[in-house]
Backbone of each chain as ProteinMPNN parsed JSONL, in Angstrom:
{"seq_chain_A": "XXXXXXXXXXXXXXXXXXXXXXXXXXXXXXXXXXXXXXXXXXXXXXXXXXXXXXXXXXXXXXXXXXXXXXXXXXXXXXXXXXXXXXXXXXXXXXXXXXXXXXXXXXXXXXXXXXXXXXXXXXXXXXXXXXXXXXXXXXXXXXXXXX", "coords_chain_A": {"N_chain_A": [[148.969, -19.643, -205.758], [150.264, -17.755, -203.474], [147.789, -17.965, -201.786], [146.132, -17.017, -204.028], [143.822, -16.632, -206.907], [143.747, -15.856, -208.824], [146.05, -14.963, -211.28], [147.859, -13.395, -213.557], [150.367, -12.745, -216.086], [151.849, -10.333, -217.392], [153.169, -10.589, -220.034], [154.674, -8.842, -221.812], [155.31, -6.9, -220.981], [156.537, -3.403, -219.232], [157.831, -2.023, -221.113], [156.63, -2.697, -223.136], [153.995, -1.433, -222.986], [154.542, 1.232, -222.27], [155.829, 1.75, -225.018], [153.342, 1.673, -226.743], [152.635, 3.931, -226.063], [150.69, 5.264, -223.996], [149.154, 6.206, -221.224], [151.16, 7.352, -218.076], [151.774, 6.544, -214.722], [154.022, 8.066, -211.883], [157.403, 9.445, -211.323], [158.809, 10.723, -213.342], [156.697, 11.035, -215.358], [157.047, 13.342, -216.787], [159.012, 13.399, -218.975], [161.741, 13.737, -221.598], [160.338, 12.167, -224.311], [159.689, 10.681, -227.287], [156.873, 10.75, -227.632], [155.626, 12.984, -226.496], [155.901, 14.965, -228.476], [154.96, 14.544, -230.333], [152.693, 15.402, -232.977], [148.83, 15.15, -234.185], [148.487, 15.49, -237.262], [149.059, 15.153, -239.825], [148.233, 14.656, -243.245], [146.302, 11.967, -243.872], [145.678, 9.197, -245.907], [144.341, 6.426, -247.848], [145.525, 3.381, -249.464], [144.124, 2.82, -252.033], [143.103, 5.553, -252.763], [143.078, 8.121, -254.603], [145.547, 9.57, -256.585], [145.701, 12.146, -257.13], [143.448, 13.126, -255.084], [144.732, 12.536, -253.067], [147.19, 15.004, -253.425], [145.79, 17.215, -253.102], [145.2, 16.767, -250.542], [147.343, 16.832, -249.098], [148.337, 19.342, -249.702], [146.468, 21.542, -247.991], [147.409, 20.348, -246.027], [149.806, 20.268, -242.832], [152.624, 19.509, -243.931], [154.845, 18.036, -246.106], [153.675, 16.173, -246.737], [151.549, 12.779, -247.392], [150.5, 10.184, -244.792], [150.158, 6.792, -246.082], [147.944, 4.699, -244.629], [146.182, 1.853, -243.429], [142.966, 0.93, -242.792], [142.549, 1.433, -239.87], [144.3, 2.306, -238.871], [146.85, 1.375, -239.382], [150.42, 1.769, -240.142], [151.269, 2.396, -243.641], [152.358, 3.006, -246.048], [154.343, 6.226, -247.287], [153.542, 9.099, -248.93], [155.401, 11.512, -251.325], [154.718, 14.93, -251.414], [156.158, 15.739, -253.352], [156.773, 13.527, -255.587], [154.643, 13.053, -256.664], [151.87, 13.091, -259.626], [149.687, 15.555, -259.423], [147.765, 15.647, -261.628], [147.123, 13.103, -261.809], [145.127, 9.731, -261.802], [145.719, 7.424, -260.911], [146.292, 5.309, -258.166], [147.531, 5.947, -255.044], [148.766, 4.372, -253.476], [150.545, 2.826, -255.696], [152.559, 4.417, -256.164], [153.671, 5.186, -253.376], [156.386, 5.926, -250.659], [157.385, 2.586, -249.287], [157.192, 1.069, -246.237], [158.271, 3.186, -244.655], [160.486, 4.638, -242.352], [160.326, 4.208, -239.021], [159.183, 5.635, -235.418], [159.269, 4.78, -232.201], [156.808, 5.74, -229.538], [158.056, 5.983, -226.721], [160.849, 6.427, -226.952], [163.838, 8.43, -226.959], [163.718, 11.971, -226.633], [166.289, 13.177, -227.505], [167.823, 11.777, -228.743], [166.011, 10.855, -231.296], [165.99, 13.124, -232.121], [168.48, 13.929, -233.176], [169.352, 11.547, -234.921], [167.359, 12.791, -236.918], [168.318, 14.989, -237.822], [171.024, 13.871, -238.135], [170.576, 12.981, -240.54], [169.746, 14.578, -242.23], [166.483, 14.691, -242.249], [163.412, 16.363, -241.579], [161.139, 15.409, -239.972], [159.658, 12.62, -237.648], [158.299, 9.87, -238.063], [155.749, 8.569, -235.636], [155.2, 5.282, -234.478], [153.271, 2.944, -232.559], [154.663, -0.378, -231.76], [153.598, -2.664, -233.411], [152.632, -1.018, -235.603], [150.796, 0.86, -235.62], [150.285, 3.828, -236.275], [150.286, 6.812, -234.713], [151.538, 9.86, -234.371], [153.076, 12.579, -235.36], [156.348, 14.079, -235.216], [157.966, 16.51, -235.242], [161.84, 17.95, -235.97], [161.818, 20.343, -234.814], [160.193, 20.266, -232.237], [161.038, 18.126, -231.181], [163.475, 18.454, -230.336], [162.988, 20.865, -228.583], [162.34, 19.492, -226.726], [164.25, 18.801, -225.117]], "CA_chain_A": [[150.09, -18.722, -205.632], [150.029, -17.327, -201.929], [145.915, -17.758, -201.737], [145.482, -15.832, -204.967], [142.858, -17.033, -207.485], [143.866, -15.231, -210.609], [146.889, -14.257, -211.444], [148.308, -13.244, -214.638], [151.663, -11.975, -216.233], [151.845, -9.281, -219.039], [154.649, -10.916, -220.104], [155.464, -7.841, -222.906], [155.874, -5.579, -219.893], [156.102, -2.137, -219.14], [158.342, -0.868, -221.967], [155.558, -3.151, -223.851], [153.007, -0.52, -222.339], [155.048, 2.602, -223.04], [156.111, 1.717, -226.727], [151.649, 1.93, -226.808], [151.909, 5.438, -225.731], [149.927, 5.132, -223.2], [149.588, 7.293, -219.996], [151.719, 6.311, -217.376], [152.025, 7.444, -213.297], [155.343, 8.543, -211.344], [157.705, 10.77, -210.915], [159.361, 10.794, -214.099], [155.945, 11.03, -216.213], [157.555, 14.443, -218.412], [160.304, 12.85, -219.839], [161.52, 14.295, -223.149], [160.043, 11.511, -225.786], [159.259, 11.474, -229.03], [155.37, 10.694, -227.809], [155.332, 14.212, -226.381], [156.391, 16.111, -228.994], [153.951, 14.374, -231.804], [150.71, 16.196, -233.466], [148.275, 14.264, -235.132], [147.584, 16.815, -238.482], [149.336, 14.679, -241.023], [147.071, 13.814, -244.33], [146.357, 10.611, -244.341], [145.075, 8.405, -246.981], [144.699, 4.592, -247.677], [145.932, 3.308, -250.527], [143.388, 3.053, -253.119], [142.576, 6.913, -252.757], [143.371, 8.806, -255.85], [147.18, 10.7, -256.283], [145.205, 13.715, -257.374], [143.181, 13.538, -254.265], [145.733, 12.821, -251.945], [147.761, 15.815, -253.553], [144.739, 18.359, -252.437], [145.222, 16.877, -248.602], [148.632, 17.43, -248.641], [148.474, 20.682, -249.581], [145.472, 21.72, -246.625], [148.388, 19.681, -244.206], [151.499, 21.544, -242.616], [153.288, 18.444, -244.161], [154.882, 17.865, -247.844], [154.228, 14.228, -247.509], [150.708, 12.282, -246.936], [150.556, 9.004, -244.538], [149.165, 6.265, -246.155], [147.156, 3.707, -243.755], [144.774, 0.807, -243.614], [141.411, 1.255, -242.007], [143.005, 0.923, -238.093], [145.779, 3.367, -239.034], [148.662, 0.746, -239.606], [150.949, 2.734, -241.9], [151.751, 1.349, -244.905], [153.819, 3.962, -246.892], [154.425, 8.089, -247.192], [153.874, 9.453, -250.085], [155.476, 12.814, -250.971], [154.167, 15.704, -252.837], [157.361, 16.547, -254.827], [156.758, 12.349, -256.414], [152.92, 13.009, -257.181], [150.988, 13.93, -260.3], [148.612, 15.546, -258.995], [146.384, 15.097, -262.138], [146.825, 11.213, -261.668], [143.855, 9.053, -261.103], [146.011, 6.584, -260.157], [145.807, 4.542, -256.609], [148.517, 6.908, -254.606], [149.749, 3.111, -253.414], [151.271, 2.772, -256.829], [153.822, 5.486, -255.697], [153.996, 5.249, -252.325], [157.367, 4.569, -250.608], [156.682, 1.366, -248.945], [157.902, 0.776, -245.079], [159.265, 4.636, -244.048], [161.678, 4.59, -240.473], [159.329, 4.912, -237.634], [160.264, 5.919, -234.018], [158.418, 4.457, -230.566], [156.784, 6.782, -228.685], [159.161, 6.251, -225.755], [162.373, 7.005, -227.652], [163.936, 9.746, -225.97], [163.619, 12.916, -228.326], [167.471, 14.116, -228.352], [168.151, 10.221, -229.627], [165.454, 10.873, -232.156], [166.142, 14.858, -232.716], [169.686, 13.35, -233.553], [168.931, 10.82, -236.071], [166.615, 13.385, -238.216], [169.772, 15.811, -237.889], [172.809, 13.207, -239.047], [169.839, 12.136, -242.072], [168.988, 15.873, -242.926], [165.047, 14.438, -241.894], [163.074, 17.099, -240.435], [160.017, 14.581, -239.348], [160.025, 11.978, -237.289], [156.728, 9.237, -237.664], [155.875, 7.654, -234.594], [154.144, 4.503, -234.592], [153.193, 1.305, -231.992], [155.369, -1.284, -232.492], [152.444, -3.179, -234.221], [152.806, -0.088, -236.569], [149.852, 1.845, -235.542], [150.327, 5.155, -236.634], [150.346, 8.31, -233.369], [151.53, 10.904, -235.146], [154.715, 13.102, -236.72], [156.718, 15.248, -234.229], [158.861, 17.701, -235.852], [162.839, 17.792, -235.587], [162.558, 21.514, -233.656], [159.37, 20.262, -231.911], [161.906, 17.353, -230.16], [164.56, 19.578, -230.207], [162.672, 21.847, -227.601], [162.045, 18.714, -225.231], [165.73, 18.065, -224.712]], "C_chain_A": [[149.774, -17.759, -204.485], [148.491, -17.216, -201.968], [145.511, -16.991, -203.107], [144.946, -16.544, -206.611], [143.363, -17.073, -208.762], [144.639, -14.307, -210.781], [147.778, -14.557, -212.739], [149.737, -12.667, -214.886], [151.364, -11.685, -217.72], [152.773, -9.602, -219.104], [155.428, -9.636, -221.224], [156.019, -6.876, -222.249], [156.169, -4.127, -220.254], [156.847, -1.126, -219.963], [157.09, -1.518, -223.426], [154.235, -1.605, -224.366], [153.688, 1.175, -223.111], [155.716, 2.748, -224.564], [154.86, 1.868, -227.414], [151.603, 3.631, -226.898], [150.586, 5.779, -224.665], [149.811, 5.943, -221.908], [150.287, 5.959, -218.761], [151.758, 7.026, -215.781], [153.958, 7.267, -212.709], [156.378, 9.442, -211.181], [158.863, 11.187, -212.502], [158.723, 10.687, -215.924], [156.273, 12.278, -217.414], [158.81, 14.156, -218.808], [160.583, 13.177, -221.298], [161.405, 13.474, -223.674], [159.583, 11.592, -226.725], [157.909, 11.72, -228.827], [155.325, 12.136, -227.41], [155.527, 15.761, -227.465], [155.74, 15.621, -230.738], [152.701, 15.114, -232.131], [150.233, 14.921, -234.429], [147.5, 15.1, -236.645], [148.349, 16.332, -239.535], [148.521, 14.207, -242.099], [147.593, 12.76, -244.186], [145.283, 10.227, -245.306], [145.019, 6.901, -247.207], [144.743, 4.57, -249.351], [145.402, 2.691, -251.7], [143.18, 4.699, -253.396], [144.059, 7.031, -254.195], [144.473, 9.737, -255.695], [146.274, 12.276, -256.229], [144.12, 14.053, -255.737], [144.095, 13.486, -252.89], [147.467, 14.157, -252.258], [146.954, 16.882, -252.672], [144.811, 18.078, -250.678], [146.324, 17.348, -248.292], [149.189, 19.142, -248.572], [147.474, 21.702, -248.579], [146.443, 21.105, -245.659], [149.419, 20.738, -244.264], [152.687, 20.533, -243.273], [153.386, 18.424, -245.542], [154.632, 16.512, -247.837], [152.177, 14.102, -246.771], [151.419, 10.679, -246.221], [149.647, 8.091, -245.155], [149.038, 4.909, -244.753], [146.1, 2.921, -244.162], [143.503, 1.657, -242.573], [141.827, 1.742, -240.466], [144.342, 1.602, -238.252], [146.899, 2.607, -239.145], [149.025, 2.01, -240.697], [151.414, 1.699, -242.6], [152.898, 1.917, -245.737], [153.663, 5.323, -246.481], [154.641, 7.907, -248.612], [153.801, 10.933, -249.996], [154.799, 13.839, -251.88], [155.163, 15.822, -253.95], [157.494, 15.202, -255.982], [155.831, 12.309, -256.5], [152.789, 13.749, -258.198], [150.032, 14.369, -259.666], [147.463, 15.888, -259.963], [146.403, 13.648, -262.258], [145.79, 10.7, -261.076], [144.383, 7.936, -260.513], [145.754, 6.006, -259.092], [147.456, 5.294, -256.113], [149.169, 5.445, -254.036], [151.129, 2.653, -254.546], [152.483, 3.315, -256.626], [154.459, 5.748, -254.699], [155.357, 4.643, -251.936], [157.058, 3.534, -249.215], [157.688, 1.469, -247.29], [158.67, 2.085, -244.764], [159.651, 4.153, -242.411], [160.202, 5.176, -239.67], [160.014, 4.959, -236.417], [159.084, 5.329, -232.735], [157.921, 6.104, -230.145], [157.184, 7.646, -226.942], [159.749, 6.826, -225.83], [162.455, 8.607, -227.247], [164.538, 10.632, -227.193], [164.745, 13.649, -228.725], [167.789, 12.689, -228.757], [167.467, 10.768, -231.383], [165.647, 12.453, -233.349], [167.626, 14.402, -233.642], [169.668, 12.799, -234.677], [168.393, 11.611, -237.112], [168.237, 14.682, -238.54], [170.885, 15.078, -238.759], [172.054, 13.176, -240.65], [169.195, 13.329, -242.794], [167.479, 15.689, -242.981], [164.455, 16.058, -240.892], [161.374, 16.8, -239.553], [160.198, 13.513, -239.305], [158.429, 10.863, -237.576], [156.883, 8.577, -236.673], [154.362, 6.918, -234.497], [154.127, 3.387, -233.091], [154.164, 0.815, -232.029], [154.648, -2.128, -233.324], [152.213, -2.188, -235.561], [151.657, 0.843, -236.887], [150.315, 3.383, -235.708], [149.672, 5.842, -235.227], [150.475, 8.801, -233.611], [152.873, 11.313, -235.375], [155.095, 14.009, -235.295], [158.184, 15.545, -235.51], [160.61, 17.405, -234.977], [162.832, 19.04, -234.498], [161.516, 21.381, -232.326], [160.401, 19.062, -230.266], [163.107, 18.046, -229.799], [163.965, 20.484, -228.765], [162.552, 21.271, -226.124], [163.346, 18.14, -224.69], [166.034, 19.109, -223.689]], "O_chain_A": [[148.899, -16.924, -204.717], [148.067, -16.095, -202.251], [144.457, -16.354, -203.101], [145.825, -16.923, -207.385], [143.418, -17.999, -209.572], [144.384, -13.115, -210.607], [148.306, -15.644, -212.974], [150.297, -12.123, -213.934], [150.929, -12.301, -218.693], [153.599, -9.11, -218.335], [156.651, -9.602, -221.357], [156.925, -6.133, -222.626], [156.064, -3.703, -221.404], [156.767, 0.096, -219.838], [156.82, -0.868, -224.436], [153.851, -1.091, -225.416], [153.353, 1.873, -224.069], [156.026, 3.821, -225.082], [154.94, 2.169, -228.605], [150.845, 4.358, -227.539], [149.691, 6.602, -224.859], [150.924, 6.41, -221.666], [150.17, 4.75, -218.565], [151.772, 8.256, -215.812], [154.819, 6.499, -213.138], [155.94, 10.511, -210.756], [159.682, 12.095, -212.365], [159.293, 10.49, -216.997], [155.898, 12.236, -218.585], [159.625, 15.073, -218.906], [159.737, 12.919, -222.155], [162.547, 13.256, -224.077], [159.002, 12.607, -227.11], [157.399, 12.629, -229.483], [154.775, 12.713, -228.348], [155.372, 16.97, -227.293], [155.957, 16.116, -231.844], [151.797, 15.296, -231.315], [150.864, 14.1, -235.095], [146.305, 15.213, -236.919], [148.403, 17.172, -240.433], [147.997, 13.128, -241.823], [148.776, 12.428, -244.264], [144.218, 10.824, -245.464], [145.835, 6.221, -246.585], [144.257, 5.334, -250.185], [146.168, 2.031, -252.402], [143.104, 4.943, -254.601], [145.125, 6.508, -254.52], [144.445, 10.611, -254.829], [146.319, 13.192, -255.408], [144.092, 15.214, -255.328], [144.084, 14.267, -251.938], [148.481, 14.17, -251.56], [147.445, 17.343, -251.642], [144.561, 18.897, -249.794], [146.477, 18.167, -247.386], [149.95, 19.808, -247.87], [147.95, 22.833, -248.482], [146.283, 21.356, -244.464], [149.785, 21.586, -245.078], [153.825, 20.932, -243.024], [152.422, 18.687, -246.26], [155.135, 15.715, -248.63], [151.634, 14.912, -246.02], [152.385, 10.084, -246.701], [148.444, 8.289, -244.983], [149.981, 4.403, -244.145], [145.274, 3.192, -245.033], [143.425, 2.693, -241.912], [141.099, 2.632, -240.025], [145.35, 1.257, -237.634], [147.985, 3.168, -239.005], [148.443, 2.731, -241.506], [151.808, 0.565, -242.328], [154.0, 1.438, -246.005], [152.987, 5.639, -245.502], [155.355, 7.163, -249.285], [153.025, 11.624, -249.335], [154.38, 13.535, -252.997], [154.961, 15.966, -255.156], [158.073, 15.404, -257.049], [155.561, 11.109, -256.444], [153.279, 14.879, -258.197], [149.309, 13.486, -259.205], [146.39, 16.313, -259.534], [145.519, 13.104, -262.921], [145.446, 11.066, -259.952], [143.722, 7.367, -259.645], [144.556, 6.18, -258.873], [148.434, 5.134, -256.843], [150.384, 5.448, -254.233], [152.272, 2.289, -254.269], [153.488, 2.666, -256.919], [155.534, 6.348, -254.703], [155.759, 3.55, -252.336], [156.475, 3.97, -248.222], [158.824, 1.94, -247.32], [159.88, 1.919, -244.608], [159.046, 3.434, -241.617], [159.438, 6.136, -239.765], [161.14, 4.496, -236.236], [157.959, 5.831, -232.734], [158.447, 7.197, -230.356], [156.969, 8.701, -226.344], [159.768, 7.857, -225.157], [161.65, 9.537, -227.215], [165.291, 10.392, -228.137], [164.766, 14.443, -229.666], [168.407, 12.992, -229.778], [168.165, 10.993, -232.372], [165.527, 12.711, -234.547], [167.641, 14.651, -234.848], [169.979, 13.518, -235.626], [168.776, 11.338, -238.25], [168.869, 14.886, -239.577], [171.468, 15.514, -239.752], [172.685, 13.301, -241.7], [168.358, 13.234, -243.692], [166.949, 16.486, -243.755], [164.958, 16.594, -239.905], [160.707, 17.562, -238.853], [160.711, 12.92, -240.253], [157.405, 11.379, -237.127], [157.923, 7.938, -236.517], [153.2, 7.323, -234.458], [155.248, 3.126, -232.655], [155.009, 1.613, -232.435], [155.367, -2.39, -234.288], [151.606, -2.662, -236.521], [151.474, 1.446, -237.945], [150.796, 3.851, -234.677], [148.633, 5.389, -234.747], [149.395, 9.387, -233.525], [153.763, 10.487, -235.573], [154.272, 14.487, -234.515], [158.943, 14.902, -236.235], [160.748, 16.894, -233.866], [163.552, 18.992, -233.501], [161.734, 22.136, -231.378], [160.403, 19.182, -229.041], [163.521, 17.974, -228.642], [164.817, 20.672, -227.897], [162.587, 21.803, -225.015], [163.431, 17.164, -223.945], [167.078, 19.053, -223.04]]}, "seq_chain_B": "XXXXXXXXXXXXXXXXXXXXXXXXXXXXXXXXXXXXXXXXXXXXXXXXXXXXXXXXXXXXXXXXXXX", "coords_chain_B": {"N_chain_B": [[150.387, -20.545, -210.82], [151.09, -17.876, -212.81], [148.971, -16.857, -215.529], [150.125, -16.112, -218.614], [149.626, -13.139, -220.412], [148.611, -10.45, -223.358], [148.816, -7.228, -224.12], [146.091, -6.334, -224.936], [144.755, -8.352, -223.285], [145.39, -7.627, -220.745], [144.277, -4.79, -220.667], [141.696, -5.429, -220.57], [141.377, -7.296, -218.494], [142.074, -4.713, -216.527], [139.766, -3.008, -216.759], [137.691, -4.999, -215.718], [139.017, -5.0, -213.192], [140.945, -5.344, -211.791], [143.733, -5.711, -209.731], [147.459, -4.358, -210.248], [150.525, -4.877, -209.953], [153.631, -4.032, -210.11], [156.596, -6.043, -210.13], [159.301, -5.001, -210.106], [162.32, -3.804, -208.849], [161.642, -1.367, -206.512], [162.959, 1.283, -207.065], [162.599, 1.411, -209.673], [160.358, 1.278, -210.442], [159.185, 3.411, -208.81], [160.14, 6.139, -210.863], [158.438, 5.544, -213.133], [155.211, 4.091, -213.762], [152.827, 1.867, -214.595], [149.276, 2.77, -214.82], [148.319, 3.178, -211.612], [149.518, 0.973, -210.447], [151.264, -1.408, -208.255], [154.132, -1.019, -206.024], [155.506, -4.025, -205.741], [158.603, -5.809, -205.233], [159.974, -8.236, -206.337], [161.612, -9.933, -204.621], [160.613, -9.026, -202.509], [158.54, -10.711, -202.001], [156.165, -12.383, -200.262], [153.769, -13.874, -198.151], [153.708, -11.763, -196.289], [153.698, -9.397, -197.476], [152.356, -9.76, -199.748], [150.228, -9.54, -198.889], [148.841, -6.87, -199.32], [147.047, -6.839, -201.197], [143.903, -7.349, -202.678], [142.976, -10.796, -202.131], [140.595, -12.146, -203.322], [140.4, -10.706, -206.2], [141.661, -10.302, -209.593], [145.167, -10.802, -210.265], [147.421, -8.799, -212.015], [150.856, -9.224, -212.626], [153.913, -7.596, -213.767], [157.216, -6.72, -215.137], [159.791, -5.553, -216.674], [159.917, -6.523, -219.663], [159.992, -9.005, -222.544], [162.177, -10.304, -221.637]], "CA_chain_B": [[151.396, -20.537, -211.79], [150.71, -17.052, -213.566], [148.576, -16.833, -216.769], [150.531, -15.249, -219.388], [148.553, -12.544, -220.915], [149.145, -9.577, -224.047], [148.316, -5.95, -223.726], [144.775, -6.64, -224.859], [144.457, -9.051, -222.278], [145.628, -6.349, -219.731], [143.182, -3.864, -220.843], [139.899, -6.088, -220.382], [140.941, -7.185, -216.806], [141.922, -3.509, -215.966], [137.845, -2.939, -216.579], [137.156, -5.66, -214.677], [138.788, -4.548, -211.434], [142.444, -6.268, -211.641], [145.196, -5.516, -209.428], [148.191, -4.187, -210.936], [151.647, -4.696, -209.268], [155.047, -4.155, -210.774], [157.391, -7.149, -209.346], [160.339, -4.659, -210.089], [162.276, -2.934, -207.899], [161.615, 0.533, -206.089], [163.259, 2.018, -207.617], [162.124, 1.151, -211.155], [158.672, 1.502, -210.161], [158.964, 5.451, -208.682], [160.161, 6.854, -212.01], [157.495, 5.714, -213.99], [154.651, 2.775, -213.597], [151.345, 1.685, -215.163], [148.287, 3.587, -213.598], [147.566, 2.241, -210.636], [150.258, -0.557, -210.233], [151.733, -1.125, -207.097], [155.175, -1.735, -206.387], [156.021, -5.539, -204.917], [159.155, -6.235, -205.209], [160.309, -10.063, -206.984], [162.316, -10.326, -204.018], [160.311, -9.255, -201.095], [157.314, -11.209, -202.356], [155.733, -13.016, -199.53], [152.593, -13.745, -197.158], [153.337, -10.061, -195.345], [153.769, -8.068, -198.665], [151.401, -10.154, -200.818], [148.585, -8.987, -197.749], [148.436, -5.174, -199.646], [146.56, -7.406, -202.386], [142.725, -8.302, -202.611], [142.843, -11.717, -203.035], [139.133, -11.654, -203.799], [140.12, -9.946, -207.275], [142.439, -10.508, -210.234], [146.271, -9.779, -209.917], [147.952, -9.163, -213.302], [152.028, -8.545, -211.992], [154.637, -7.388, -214.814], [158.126, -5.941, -214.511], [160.539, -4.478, -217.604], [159.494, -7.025, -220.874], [159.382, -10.482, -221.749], [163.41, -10.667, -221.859]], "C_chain_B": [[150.43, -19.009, -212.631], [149.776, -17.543, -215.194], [149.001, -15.65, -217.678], [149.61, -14.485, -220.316], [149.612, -11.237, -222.04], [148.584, -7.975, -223.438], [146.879, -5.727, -223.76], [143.905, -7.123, -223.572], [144.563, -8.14, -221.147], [144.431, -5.505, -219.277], [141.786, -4.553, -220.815], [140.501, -6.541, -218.883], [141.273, -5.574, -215.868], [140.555, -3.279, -215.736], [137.758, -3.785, -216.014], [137.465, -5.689, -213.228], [139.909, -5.129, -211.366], [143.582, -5.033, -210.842], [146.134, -5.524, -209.904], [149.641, -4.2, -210.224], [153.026, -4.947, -210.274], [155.926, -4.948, -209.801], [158.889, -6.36, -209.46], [161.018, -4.229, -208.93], [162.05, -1.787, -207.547], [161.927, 1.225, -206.654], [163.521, 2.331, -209.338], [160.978, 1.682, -211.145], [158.522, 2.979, -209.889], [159.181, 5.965, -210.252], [158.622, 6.685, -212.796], [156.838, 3.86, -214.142], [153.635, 3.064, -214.342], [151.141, 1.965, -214.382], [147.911, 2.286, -212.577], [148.08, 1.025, -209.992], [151.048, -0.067, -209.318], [152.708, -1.862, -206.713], [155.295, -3.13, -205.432], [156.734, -5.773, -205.553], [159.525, -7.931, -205.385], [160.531, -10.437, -205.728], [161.966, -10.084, -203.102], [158.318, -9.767, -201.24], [157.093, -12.712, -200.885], [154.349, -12.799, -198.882], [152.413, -11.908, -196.866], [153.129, -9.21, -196.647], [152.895, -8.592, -199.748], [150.114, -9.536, -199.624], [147.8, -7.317, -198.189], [147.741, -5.532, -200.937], [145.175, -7.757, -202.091], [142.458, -9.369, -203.257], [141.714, -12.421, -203.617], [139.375, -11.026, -205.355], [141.659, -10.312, -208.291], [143.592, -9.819, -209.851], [146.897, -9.659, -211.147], [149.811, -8.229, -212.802], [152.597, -8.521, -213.998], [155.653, -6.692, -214.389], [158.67, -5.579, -216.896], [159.583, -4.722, -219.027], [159.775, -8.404, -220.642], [160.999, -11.355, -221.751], [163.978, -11.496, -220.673]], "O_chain_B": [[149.252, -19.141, -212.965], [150.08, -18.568, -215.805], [148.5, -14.526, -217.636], [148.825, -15.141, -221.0], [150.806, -11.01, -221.84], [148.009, -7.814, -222.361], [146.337, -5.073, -222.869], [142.907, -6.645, -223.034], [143.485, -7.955, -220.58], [143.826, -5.43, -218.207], [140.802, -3.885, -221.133], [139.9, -5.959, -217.98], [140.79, -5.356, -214.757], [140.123, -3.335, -214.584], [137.651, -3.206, -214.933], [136.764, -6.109, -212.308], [139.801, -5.767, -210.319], [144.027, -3.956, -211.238], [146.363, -6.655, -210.335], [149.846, -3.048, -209.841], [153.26, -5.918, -210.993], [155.998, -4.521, -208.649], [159.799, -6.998, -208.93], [160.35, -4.246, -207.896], [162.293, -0.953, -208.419], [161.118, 2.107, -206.939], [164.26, 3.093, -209.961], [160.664, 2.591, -211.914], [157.842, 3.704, -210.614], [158.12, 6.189, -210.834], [157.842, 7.621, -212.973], [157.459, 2.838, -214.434], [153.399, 4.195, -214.768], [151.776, 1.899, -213.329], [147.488, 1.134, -212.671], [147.466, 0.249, -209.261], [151.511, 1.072, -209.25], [152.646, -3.087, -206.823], [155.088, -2.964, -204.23], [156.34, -6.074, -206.68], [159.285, -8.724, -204.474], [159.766, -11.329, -205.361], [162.612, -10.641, -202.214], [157.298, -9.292, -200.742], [157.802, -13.708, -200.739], [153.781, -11.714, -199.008], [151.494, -11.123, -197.097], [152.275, -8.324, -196.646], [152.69, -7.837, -200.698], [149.055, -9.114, -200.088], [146.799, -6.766, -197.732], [147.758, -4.676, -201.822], [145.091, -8.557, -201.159], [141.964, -9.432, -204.383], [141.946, -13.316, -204.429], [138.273, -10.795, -205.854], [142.694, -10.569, -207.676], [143.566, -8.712, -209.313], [146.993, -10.807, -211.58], [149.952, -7.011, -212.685], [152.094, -9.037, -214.996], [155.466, -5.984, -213.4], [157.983, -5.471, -217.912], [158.831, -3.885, -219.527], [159.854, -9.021, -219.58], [161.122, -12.578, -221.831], [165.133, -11.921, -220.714]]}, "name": "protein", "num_of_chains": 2, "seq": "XXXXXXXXXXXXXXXXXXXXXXXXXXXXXXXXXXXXXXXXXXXXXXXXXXXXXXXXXXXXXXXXXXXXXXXXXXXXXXXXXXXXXXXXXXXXXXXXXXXXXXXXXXXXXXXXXXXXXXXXXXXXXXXXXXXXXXXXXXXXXXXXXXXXXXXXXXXXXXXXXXXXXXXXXXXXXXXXXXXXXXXXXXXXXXXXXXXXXXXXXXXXXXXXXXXXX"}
């Protein structure tokens, strides 16, 4: 292919790349998206951990809800405080709700500010598309990047 | 003929020294590119504009997705 040895194609391409979260160069690198307007200070937990101990994280988080995750941060569910015993020894999986709405970390944050608005949501999770967990941005947090 | 590769794949020839060119156009590419990727155009791909390439070293091109 014109003299050239080794040449490849990322065939998932470059919204592939920015649905990663990934840094990117040009002239249009501060763009209001949801990735800019995420923190990573959500409890998380995996889902054997104990309701009663994943009550005590939630309440140390700025968050009424814990993420649960596997080892490699997939998410798996949210579980909230206001549906926890928190004297349950239970496995906080048991309760968890299973598959919560996630957002790219592209997604442009009055799209996303929008959506938590029509759904009375006031947190957004933003994951991978592989469903790696990045973190939570707030409805006034995207709200500010519009 | 290209070797289709994933994001993984990406990220291990980045460390190894790979050339990065977006095949989009110009004006896709200014707003916002992968580090370091350099724009060549699908359409003005030739001898003269493939010459800003070391062909001594991997090239891994990509433009929007795999649509």
């Amino acid at each position: 292919m014109l003299g050239f040895g080794e040449v490849y194609d990322y065939v998932p391409g470059k919204v592939d790349w920015l649905a990663h979260g990934l840094a990117v160069e040009g002239k249009r690198t501060v763009a209001p998206i949801a990735g800019r307007a995420m923190r990573d200070d959500a409890a998380l937990c995996r889902p054997g951990d104990r309701i009663a101990d994943v009550c005590e994280a939630i309440e140390r988080s700025p968050y009424p809800f814990a993420l649960v995750t596997t080892d490699d941060r997939t998410l798996v569910g949210r579980a909230r405080l206001s549906a926890l015993d928190p004297a349950s020894e239970r496995p906080v999986f048991d309760v968890a709700e299973p598959g919560p709405k996630t957002f790219r970390p592209h997604a442009a944050a009055e799209k996303v500010a929008g959506f938590l608005a029509d759904k009375g949501f006031r947190w957004a999770i933003v994951t991978t598309p592989e469903g790696r967990l990045l973190g939570v941005a707030s409805r006034e947090d995207l709200e500010r990047l519009k | 003929m290209a070797t289709p590769i994933g994001l993984d794949g990406l990220k291990t020839l980045i460390d190894r020294g790979a050339q990065v060119a977006e095949v989009l156009p110009a004006d896709d590419w200014a707003p916002v590119h992968l580090p370091g990727a350099i724009s060549l155009p699908l359409r003005e791909l030739d001898e003269q504009h493939a010459g800003a390439l070391d062909r001594t070293r991997p090239v891994v091109v990509y433009c929007w997705d795999s649509l």
